[in-house]
C-alpha positions in Angstrom: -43.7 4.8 15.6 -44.2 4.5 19.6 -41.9 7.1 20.3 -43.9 9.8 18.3 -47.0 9.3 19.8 -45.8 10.2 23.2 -44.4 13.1 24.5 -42.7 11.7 27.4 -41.0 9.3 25.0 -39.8 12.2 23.4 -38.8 14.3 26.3 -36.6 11.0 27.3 -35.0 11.1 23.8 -33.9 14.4 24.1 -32.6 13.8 27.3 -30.6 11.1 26.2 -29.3 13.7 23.4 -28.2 15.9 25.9 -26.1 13.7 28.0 -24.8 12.4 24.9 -22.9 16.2 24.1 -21.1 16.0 27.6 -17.1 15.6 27.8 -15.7 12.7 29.0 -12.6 12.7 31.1 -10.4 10.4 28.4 -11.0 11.0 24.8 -12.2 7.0 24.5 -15.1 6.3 23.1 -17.6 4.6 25.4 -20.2 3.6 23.0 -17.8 1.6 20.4 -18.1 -1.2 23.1 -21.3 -1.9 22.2 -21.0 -1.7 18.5 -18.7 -4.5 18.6 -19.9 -7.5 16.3 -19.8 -10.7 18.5 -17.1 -13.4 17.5 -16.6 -16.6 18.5 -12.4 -16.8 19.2 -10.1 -20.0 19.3 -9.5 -20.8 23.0 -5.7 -19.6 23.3 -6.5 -16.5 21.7 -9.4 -15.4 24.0 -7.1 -16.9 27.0 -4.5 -14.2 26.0 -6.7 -11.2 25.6 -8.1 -12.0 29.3 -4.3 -12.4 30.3 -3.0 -9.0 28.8 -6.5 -6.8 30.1 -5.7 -8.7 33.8 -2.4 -6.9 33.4 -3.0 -3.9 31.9 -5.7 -3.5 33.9 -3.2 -4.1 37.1 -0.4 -1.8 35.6 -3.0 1.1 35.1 -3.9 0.6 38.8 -0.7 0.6 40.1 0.0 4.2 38.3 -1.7 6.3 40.7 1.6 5.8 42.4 3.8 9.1 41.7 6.6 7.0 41.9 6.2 3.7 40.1 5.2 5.9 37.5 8.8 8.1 37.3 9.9 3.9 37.3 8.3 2.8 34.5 9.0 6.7 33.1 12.8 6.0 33.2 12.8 2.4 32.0 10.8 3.7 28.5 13.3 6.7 28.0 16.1 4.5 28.8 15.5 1.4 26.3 17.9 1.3 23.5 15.2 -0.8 21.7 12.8 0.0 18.6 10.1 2.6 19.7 11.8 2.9 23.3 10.0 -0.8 24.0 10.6 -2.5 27.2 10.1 -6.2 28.7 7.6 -6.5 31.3 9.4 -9.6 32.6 12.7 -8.1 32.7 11.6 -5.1 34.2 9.8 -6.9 37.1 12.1 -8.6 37.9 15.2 -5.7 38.1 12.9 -2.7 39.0 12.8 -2.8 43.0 9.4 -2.9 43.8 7.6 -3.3 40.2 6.5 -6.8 41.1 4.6 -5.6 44.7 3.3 -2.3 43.3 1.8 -4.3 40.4 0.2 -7.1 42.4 -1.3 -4.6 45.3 -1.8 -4.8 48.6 -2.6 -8.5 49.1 0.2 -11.1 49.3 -1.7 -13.4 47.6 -2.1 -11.5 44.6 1.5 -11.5 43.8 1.2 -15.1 43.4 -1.8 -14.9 41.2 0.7 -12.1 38.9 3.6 -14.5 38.8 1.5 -16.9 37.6 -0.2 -14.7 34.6 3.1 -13.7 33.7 4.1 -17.0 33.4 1.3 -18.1 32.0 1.8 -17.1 28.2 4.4 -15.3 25.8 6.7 -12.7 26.6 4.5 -9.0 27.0 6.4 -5.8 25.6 5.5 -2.6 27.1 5.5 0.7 25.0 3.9 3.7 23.8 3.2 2.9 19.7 2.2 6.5 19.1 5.2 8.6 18.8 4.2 12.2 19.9 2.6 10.1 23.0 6.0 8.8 23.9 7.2 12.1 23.3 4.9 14.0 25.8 4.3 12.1 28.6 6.4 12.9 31.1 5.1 10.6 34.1 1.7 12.3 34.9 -1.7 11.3 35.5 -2.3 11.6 31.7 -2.6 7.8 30.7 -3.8 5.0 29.6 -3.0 1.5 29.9 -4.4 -0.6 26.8 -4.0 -3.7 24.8 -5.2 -5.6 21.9 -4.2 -8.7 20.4 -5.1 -8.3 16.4 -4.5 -5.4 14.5 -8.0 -5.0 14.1 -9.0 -5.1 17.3 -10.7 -2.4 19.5 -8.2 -1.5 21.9 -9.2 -2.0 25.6 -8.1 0.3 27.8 -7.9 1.1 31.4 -7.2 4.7 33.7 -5.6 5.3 36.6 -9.0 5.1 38.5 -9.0 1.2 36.5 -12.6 2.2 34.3 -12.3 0.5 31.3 -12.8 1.8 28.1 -12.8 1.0 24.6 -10.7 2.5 21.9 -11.0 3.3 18.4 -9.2 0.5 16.2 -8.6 3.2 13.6 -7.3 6.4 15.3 -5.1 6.8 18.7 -7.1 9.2 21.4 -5.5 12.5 22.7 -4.5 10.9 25.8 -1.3 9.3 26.1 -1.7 5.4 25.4 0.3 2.8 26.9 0.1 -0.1 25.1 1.0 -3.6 27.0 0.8 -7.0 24.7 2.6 -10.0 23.4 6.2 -9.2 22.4 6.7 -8.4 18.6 10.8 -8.8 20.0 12.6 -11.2 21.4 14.0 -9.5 24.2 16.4 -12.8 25.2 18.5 -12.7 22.1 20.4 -11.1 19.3 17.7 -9.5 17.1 20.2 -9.9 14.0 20.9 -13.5 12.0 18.0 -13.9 9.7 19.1 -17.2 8.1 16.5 -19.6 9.2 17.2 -23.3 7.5 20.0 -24.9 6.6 22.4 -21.9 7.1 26.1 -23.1 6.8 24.8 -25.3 3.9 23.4 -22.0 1.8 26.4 -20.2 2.1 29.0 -22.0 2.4 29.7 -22.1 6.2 29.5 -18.3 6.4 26.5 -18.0 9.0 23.2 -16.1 8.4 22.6 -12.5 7.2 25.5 -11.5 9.9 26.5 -11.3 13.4 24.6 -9.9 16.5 27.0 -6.9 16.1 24.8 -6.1 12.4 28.1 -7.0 10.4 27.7 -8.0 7.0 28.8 -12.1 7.6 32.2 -13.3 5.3 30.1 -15.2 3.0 27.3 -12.9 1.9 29.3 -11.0 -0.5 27.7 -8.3 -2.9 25.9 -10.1 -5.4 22.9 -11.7 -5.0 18.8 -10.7 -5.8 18.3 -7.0 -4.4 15.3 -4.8 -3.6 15.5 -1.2 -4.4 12.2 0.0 -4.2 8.7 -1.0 -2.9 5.7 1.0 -2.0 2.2 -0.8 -0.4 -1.4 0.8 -0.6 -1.0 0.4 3.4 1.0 0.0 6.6 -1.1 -3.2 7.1 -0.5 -1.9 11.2 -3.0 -0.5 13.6 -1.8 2.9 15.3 -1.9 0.7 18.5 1.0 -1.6 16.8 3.1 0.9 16.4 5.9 1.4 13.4 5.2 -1.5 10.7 7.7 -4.0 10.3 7.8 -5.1 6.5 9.7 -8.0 5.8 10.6 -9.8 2.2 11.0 -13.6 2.9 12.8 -16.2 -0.1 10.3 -19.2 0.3 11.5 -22.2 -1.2 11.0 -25.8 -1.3 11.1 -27.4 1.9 13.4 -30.4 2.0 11.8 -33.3 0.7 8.3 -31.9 1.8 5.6 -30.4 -0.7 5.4 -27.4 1.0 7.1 -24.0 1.2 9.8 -22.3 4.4 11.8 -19.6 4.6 15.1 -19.5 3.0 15.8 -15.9 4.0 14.5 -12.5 5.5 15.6 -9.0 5.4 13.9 -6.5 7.5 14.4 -5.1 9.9 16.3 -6.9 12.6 17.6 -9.0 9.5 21.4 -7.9 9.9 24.0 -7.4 7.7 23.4 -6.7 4.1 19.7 -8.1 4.7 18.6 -5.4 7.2 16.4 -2.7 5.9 13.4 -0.6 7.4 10.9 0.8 6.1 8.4 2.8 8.3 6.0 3.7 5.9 4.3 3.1 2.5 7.0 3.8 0.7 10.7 3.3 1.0 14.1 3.3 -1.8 17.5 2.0 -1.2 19.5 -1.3 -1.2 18.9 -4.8 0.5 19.9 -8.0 -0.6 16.9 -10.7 -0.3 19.4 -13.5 -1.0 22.9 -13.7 -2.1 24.4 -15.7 -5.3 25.5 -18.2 -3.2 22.5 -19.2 -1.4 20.7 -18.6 -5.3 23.5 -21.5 -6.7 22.9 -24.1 -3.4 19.4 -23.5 -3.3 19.7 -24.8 -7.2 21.9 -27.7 -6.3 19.9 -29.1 -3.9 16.4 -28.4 -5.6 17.1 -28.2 -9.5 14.4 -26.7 -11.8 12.8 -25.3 -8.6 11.7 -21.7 -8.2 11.5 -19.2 -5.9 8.5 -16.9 -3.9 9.5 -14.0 -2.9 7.0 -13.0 -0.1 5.9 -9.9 2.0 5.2 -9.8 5.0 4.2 -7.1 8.4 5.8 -8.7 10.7 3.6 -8.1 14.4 5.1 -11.5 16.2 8.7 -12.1 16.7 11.3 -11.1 13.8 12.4 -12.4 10.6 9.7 -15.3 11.4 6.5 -16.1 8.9 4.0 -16.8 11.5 0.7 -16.7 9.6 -2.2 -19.1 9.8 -1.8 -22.0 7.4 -5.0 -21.7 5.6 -4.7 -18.4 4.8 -1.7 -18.4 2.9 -2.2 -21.6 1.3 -5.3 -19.6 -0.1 -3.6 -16.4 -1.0 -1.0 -18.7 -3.0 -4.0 -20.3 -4.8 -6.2 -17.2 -5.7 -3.1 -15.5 -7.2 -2.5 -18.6 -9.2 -6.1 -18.3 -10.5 -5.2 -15.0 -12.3 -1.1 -15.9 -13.0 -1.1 -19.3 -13.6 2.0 -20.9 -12.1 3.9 -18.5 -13.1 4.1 -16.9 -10.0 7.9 -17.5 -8.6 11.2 -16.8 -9.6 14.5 -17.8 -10.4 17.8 -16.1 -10.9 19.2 -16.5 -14.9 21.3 -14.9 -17.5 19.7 -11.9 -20.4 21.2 -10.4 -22.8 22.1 -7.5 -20.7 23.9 -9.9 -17.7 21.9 -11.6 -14.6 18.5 -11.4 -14.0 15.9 -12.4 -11.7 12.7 -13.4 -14.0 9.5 -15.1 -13.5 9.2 -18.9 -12.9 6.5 -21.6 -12.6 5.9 -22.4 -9.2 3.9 -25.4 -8.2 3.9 -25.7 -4.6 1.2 -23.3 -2.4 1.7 -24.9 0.6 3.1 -22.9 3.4 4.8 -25.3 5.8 2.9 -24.9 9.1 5.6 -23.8 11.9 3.0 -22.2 14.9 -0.1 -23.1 16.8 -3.2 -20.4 16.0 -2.3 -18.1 18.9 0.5 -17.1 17.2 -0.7 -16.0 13.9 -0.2 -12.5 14.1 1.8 -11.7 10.8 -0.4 -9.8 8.1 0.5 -11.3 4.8 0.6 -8.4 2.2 1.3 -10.7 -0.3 3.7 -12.8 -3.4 5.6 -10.9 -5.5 4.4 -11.6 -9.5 6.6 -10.3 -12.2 4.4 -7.8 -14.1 6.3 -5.3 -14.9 3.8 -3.1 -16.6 1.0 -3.2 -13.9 3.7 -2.6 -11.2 5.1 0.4 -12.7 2.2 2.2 -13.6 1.5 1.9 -9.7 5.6 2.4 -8.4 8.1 4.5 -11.2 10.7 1.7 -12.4 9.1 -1.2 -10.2 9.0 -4.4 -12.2 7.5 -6.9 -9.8 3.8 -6.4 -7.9 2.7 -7.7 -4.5 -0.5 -9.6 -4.7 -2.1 -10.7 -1.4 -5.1 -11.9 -0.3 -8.0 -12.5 -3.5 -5.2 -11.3 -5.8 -5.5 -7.6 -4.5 -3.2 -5.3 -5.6 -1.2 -4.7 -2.5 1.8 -2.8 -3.9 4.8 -3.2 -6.1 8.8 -3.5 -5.6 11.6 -3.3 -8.4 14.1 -6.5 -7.7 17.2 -7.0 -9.6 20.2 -9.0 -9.8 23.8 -7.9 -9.4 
């Protein structure tokens, strides 16, 4: 009511309209900064996002140099990994003179980048938007950005180092690249997804296969298979890149109440395990676990069933790493609507194998990871519910509930 009864405060409003129509130099936008809701963050996790702004802060600095940039240019075009990613550690410490172009002019600063570096998880460096990685071509056009949670504002710097704030929802026009905790283990094999008690689940024949993607002797081709699934969502931000669904067997851990990983398949899963699928949507063939792991997991845990559980995978592959709390919850509210009949176990119908609906009692995922390394979005346990899931997916027999019992999608299993 103020404003109206003066005409200077109006004047100043329509100023302030006026500057508000002018162009910026980046397609950002400024003002989402301040529409961020406060939150109070866990320690390690507010340590990290200082960590990864200090660097891409650093690395967006050090591009006003023509030719660190045609560096880093080559490096991106010249990885043989997922989405043309790159380690920053490995690539500091092979490109000649990364390290000093990214610490600056003072000596002491390249101390104070060794030690940030060291100081945390590996960082992957990449451009998560494809027609971005496409058209840049080593020019001033960029941004360096990062964000730690998928639904995060991105922070991003320019070459002149102002920083900016992204929208969490859609990638600007300029190209962004994006520098954060590795979703890859760039010191390893990506393939052999079997993650407990391998040589005892199959018989001494090794995980879902080799580092060369092979298959694995004792695998064989019959086992529980996915054919189809489809998800209301990539359950990724654009600043995440491709998603990275992954269907994990959780059974009973040892002689613990609580729930682990038999097997993944994904896809850096290997051998008949590996799939990917890139969008909602995706049909073929992938084994989730073979009839040999099905018959030991029996023997050494009779009359116990099965989860099968979906995952997007944005921290290190083929591993659940998902806050405690939360999927003990997710477990519980879908047993509110299901009962305990929300697992599964292989058996024989009266058309040959297969894979039905169980009771399940234990909803305790075994914790594995401190907080800062919670990144995995669970999209949720597969039910058997055959007419609910193929009203949503033609054929699908099984829906995805996740978080509150949401509908989250649905994926036709079956036994061979």
């Amino acid at each position: 009511m103020l404003y109206r009864r003066t005409g200077l405060a109006a004047a100043l409003l329509l100023g302030l309209a006026a500057c508000s129509d002018r162009p910026t130099v980046h397609p950002t936008q400024p003002n989402a900064e301040q529409a961020v809701v406060p939150r109070t963050d866990p320690p390690e996790l507010t340590r990290l996002r200082e960590r990864h702004e200090w660097l891409a802060e650093q690395v967006a600095i050090a591009m006003r140099d023509p030719g660190f940039r045609r560096t880093v240019l080559q490096e991106l075009r010249g990885s043989p990994l997922p989405e043309g990613k790159i380690s920053l550690q490995h690539f500091l410490s092979r490109a000649p003179g990364a390290r000093a172009h990214l610490a600056g002019p003072q000596a002491s600063n390249e101390l104070g980048l060794t030690e940030r570096i060291a100081d945390g998880p590996a960082i992957e460096v990449y451009f998560p938007v494809p027609e971005h990685r496409a058209r840049w071509s080593g020019g001033e056009d960029l941004l360096v950005a990062t964000a730690e949670l998928d639904t995060d504002a991105p922070v991003a710097f320019d070459l002149a180092g102002r920083r900016h704030r992204l929208s969490p929802t859609t990638p600007p026009e300029t190209p962004v690249l994006m520098i954060g905790r590795a979703e890859l283990d760039f010191d390893r094999p990506l393939a052999n997804s079997c993650l407990i008690a391998c040589d005892d689940l199959i018989g001494g024949g090794g995980g879902g296969g080799g580092g060369d993607g092979s298959a694995g002797g004792s695998a064989g081709s019959q086992g529980l298979f996915m054919t189809r699934s489809k998800f209301v969502g990539t359950f990724e931000g654009w600043f995440k890149g491709a998603p990275e669904f992954e269907v994990h067997v959780l059974g009973k851990a040892g002689s613990e109440n609580a729930l682990t990983s038999y097997q993944c398949a994904g896809e850096h899963a290997g051998g008949p395990y590996a799939f990917d699928q890139n969008s909602t949507e995706w049909s073929g063939s992938v084994m989730l676990m073979s009839q040999a792991q099905l018959d030991n997991y029996r023997i050494q845990h009779p009359g116990q069933a099965l989860r099968v559980f979906v995952v997007e995978d944005d921290d290190g592959a083929c591993q659940i790493k998902i806050d405690q709390n939360r999927a003990n919850a997710l477990f519980e509210s879908i047993r509110l609507v299901y009962g305990d009949n929300t697992g599964g176990k292989d058996a024989t119908g009266p058309g040959g194998k297969i894979f039905q609906r169980a009771p399940i009692y234990i909803r305790i995922l075994k914790a594995l990871y401190s907080f800062f390394a919670t990144n995995d979005d669970p999209v949720g346990n597969a039910v058997e519910d055959a007419n609910a899931a193929n009203a949503y997916l033609s054929g699908a027999n099984w829906v995805v509930r996740g978080e509150n019992s949401v509908m989250n999608g649905a994926i036709k299993l079956e036994m061979r």
